[in-house]
C-alpha positions as CSV (number, residue, x, y, z in Angstrom):
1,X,17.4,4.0,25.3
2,X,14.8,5.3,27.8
3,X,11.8,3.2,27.9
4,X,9.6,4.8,30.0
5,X,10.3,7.9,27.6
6,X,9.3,5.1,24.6
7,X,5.8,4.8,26.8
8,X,5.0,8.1,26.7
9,X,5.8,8.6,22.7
10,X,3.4,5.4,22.2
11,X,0.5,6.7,24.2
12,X,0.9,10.3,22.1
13,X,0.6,7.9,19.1
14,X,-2.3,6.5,20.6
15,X,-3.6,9.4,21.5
16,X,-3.8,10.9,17.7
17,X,-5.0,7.6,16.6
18,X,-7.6,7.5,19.2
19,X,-8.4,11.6,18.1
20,X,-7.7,11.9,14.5
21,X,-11.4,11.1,13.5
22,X,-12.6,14.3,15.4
23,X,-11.8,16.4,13.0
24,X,-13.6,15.3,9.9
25,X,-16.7,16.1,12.4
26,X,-16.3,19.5,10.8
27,X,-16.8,18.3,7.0
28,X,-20.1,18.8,5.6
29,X,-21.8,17.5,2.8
30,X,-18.6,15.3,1.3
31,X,-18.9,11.8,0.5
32,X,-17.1,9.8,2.7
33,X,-14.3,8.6,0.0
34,X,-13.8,12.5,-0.9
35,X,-12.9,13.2,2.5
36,X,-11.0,10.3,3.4
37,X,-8.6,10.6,0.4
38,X,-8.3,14.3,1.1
39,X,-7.1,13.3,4.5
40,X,-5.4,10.7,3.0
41,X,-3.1,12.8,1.1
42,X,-1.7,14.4,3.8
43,X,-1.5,11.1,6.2
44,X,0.5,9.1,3.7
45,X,2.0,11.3,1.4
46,X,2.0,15.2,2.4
47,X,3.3,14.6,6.0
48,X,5.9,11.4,5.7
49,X,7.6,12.9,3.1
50,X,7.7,17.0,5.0
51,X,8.6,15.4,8.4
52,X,11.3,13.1,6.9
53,X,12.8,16.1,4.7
54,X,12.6,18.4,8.0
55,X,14.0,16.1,10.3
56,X,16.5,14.0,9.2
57,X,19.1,13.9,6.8
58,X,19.7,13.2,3.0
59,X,16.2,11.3,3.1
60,X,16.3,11.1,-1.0
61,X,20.4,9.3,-0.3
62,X,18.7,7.1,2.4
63,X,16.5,5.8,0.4
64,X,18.4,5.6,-2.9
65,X,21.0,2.9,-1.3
66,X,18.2,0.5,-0.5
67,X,18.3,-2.5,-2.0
68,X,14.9,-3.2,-3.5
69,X,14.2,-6.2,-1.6
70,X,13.9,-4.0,1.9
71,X,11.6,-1.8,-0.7
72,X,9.5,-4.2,-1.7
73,X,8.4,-5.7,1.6
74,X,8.5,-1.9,3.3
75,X,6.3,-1.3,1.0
76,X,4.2,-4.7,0.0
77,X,3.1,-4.8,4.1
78,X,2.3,-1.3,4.3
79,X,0.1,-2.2,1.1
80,X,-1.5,-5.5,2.8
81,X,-2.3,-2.9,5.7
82,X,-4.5,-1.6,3.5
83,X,-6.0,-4.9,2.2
84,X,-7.0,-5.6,6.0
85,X,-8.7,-2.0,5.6
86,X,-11.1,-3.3,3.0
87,X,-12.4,-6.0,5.1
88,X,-12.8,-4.3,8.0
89,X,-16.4,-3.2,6.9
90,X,-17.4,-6.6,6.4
91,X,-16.4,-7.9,10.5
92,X,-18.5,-4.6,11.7
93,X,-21.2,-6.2,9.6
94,X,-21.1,-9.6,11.1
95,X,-19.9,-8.9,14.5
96,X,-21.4,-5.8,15.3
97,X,-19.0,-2.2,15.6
98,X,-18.1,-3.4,19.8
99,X,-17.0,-6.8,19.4
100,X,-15.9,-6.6,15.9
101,X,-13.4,-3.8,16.6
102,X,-12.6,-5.8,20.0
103,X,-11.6,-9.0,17.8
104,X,-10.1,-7.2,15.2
105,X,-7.8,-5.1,17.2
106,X,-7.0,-8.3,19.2
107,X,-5.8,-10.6,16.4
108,X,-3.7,-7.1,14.9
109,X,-2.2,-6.5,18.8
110,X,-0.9,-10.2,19.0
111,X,0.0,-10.8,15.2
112,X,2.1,-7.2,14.9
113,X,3.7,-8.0,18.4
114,X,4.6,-11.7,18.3
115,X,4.9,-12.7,15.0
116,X,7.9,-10.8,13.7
117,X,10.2,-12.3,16.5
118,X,8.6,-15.5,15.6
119,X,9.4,-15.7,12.4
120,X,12.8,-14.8,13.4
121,X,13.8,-18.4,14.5
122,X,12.5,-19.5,10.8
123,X,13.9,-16.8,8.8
124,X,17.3,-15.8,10.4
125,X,16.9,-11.9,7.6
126,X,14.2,-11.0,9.3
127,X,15.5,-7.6,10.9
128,X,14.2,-8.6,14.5
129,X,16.9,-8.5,17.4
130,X,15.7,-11.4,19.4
131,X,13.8,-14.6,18.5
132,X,10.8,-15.1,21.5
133,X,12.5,-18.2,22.7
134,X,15.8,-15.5,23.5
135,X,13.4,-13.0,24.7
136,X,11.5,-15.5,27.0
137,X,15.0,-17.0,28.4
138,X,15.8,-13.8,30.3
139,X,14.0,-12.2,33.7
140,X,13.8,-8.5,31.5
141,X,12.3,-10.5,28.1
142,X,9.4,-12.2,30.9
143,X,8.4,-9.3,32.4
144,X,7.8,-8.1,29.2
145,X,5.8,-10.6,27.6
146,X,4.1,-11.1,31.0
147,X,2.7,-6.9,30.0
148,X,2.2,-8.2,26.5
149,X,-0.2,-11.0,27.9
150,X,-1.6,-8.7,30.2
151,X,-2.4,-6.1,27.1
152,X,-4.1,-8.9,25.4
153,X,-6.3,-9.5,28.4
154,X,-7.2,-6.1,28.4
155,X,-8.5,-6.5,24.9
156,X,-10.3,-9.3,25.4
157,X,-12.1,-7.2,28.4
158,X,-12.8,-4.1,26.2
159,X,-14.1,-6.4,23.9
160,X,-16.4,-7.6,26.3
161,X,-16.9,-4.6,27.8
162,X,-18.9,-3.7,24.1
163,X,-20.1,-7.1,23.6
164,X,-22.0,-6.3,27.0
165,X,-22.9,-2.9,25.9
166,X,-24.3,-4.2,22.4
167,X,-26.6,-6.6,24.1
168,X,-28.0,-4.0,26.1
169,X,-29.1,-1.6,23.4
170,X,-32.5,-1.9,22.6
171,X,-34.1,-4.6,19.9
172,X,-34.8,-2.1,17.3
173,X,-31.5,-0.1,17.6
174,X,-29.5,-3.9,18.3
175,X,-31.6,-4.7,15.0
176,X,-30.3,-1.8,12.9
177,X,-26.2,-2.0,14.5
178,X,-25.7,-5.8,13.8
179,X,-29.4,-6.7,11.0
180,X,-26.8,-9.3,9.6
181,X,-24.9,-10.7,13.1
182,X,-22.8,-14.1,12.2
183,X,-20.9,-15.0,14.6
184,X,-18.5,-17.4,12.4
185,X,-18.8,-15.2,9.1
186,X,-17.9,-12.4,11.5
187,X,-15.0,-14.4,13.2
188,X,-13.2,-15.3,9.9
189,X,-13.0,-12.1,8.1
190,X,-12.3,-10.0,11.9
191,X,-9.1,-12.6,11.5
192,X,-8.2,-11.7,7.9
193,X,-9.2,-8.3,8.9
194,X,-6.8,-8.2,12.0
195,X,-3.8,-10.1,10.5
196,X,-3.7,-7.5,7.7
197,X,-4.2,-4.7,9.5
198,X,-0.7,-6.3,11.9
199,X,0.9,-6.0,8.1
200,X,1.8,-2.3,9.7
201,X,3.9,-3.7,12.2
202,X,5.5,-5.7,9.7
203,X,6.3,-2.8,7.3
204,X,8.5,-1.0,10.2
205,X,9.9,-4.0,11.0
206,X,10.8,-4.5,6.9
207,X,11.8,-1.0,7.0
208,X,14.8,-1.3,10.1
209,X,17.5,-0.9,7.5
210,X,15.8,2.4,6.1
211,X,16.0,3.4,9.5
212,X,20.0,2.3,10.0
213,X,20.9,4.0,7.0
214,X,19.3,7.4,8.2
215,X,21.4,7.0,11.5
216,X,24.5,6.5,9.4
217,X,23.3,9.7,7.8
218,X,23.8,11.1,10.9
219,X,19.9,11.5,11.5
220,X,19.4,11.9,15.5
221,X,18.3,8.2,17.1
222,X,14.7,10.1,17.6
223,X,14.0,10.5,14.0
224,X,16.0,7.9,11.9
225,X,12.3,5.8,12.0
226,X,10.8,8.7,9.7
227,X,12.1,7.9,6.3
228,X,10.8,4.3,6.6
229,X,7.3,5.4,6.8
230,X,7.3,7.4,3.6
231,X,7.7,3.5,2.0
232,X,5.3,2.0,4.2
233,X,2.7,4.5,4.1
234,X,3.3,4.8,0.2
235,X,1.7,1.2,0.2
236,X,-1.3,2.0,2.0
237,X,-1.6,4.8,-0.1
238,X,-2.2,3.0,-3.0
239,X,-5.2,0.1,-1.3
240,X,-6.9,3.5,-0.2
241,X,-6.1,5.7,-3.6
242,X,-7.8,2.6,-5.8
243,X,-10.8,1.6,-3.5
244,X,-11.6,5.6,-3.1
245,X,-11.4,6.4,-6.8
246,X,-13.2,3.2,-7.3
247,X,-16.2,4.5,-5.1
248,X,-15.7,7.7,-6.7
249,X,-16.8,6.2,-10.1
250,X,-19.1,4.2,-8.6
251,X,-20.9,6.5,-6.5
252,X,-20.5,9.9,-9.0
253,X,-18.8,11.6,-6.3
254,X,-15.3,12.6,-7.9
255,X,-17.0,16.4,-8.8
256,X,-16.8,17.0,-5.0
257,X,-12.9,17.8,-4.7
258,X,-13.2,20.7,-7.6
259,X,-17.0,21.9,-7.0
260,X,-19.0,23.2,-4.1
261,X,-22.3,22.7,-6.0
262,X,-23.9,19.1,-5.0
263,X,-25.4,17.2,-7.7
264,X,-28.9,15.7,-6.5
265,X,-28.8,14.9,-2.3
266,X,-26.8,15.3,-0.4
267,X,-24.6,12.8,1.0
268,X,-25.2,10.9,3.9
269,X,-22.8,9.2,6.4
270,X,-24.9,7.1,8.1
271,X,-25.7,4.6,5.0
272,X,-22.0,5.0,3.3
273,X,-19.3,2.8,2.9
274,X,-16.8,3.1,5.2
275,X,-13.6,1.6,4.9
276,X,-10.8,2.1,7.7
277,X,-8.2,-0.1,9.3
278,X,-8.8,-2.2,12.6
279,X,-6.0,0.3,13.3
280,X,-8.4,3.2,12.3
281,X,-11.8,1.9,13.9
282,X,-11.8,3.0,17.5
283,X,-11.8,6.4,16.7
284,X,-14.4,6.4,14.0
285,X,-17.2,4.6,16.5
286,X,-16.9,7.8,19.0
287,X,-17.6,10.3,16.6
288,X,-21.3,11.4,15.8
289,X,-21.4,12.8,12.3
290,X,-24.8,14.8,11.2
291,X,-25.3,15.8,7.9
292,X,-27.1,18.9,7.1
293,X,-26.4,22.6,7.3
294,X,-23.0,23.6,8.1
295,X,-23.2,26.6,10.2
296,X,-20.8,28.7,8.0
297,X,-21.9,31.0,5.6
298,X,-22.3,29.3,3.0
299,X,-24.5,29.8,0.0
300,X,-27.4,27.6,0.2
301,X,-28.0,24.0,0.9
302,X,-26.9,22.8,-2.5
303,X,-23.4,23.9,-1.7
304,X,-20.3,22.2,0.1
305,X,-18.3,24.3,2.3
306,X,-14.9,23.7,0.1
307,X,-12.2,25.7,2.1
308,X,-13.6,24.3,5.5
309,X,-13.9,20.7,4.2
310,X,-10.2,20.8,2.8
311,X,-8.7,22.7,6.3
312,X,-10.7,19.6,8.3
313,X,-9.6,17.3,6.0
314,X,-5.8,18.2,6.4
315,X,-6.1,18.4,10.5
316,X,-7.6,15.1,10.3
317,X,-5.0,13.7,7.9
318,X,-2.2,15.3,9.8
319,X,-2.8,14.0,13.1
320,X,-3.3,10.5,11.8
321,X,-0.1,10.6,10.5
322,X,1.1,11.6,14.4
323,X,0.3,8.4,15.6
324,X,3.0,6.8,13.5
325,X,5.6,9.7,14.4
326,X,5.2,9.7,17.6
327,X,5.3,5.5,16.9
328,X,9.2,5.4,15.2
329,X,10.0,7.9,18.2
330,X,9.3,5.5,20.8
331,X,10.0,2.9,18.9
332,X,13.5,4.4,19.2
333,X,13.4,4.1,22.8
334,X,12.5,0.2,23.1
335,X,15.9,-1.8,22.2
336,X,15.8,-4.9,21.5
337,X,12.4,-5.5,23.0
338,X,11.0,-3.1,20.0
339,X,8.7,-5.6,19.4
340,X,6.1,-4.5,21.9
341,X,5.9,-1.2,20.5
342,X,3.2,-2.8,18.7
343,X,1.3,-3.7,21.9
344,X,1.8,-0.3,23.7
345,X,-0.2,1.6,20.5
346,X,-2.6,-0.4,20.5
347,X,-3.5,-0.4,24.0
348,X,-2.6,3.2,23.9
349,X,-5.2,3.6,21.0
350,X,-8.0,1.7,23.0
351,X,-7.4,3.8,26.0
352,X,-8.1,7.1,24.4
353,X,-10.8,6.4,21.8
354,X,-12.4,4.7,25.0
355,X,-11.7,8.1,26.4
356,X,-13.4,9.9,23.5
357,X,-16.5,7.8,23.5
358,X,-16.9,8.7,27.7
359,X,-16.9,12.8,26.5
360,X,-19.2,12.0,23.5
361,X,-21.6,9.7,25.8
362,X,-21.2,6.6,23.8
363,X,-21.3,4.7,27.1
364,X,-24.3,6.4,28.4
365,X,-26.8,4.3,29.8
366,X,-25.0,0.8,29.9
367,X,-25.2,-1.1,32.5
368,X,-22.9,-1.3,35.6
369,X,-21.8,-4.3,34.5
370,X,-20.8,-2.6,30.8
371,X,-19.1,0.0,33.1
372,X,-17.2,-2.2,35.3
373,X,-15.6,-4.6,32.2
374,X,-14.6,-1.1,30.4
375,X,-12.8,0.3,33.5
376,X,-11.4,-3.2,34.0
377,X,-10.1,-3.5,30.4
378,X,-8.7,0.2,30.6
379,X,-6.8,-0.5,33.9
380,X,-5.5,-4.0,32.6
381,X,-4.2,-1.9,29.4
382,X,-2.5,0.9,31.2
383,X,-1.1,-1.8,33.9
384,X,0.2,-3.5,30.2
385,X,2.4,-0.6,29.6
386,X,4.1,-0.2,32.9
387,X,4.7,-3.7,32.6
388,X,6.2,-3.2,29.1
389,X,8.5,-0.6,30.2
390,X,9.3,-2.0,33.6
391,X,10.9,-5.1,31.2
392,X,12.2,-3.0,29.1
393,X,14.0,-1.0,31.1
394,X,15.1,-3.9,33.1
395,X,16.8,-4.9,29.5
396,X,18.7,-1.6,29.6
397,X,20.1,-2.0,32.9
398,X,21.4,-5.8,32.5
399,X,23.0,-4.2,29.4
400,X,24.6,-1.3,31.4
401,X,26.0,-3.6,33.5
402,X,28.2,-5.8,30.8
């Protein structure tokens, strides 16, 4: 166990979750439910199941000699993940894209990270070392939850920090970012939206006897969290695979994976529906997307670039899928205080989306005041993980010590 070695895996996590958007900047003239189940392919199917293969051993014998209750719930979270992704659209609605995403990723931050070792007192199977009551009873357990608090705060501030931001934009631009602002329509679903979205966190913690079995395997401690998410990701799979072939129907747009030639206009980002995870969000808020010509060659305007939209649409999907590698990896690293992973990627993920919205301008022209909560809430979340692997580490050497 090294848990300041478990840090730095969480914040590479957060780092391709805070990135992987960037990518599909370089897809032109694709519906957004085309590209997004391109990607998907690769960041829930493609990817878990290469990585797995590659890395540890006798995947297809790990997960044969599962019993089909660890299945289902691997897989039923990693599906309720999904369901969290479908309402997502509706708290940027109501809330506006700053706050919304703030609540959101609050409520998915302190649902994934408390709530598993909660439910541990109540449900004695639930694959979680410690209860919080054992956690809280020991000096190591404190100093972590005292970095979990402090993680929350920093939420809360970022939160603020675009609350602050949002009220400053001007009234025709606030107008056209939050036309249908409700504060307690907003609050409700951001809650559904956010508890969902935690179902993630769940799902790995379902999957920890996916991850036993690979070590029994004789799968290095790094990888043995890699065949779990081939499960868990299988569930989100299938919320996304429905609602984008849904919208493909809907929306005539199923042509665009085979055929370059557009039928009638072509489409555009800024009035589609986009449906993402509160896990997802921060990443996609960063990124300007601009229709129109795509700079490659091309023939004509009527045409999509296929070979560039597909190569995109794989990075894209590929380093989403990192943030969840890099996840089990430093997941590995935690002990028995795994449960703050869940706190370290999402901090991790604020950090560096915040980080890509400062080099695409997104904060340009704010306020002091905007500028001031945003570096406080950035400081309070990188002070979090110290904090979190101070404790943790403190675990490790009480341990040693026995």
């Amino acid at each position: 166990m090294n848990p300041f070695l478990g840090v730095l895996f969480h914040w590479l996590g957060g780092l391709a979750a805070g990135s992987f958007y960037v990518p599909y900047k370089g897809v032109k003239k694709w519906a957004w439910e085309v590209y997004w189940l391109v990607g998907g392919f690769f960041s829930w199917i493609i990817c878990p199941w290469l990585l797995a293969t590659l890395m540890t051993n006798d995947v297809f014998g790990v997960l044969r000699q599962q019993s089909m209750t660890t299945l289902w719930w691997t897989y039923f979270f990693g599906a309720m993940w999904g369901f969290g992704g479908l309402t997502f659209g509706l708290t940027m609605r109501y809330l506006g894209m700053s706050l919304g995403m703030g609540v959101a990723l609050g409520y998915c931050a302190a649902c994934g990270t408390l709530l598993p070792p909660i439910f541990k007192a109540f449900l004695p199977s639930v694959p979680v070392p410690e209860t919080i009551a054992q956690i809280a009873a020991t000096t190591p357990g404190q100093v972590t939850l005292a970095g979990v608090a402090i993680c929350l705060l920093g939420i809360g501030i970022a939160a603020l920090a675009g609350l602050t931001k949002e009220r400053e934009m001007p009234a025709e631009e606030k107008k056209k970012a939050v036309a249908e602002f409700n504060f307690a329509k907003g609050i409700l679903v951001a809650t559904f939206s956010g508890i969902m979205s935690a179902g993630f966190s769940f799902a790995l913690t379902a999957g920890a006897p996916i991850a036993e079995a690979s070590a029994k395997a004789g799968t290095s401690t790094l990888w043995t969290g890699l065949p779990k998410l081939i499960v868990v990701l299988l569930g989100g799979f299938t919320t996304n695979f429905v609602w984008c072939v849904i919208l493909n129907i809907k929306n005539k747009t199923g042509y665009q994976y085979f055929c370059s030639k557009l039928r009638g206009e072509s489409p555009k980002r800024e009035d589609e529906t986009i449906v993402e995870t509160a896990i997802d969000a921060p990443s996609e808020e960063v990124v300007t997307h601009s229709p129109g010509g795509c700079g490659c060659g091309c023939n004509g305007a009527d045409r999509a670039p296929m070979l560039r939209n597909y190569f995109f649409s794989a990075l894209a999907g590929t380093t989403w899928y990192f943030q969840f590698f890099f996840y089990t990896m430093g997941e590995t690293q935690m002990g028995k205080f795994g449960f703050a992973s869940w706190t370290l990627h999402m901090a991790s993920i604020i950090i560096f989306s915040t980080m890509w919205g400062w080099i695409f301008h997104e904060w340009k022209g704010s306020s002091k005041k905007a500028h001031r909560l945003i570096a406080s809430g950035i400081l309070a979340l990188i002070l979090s993980t110290i904090i979190i692997g101070v404790g943790t580490w403190l675990k490790g050497q009480a341990g040693a010590g026995h």
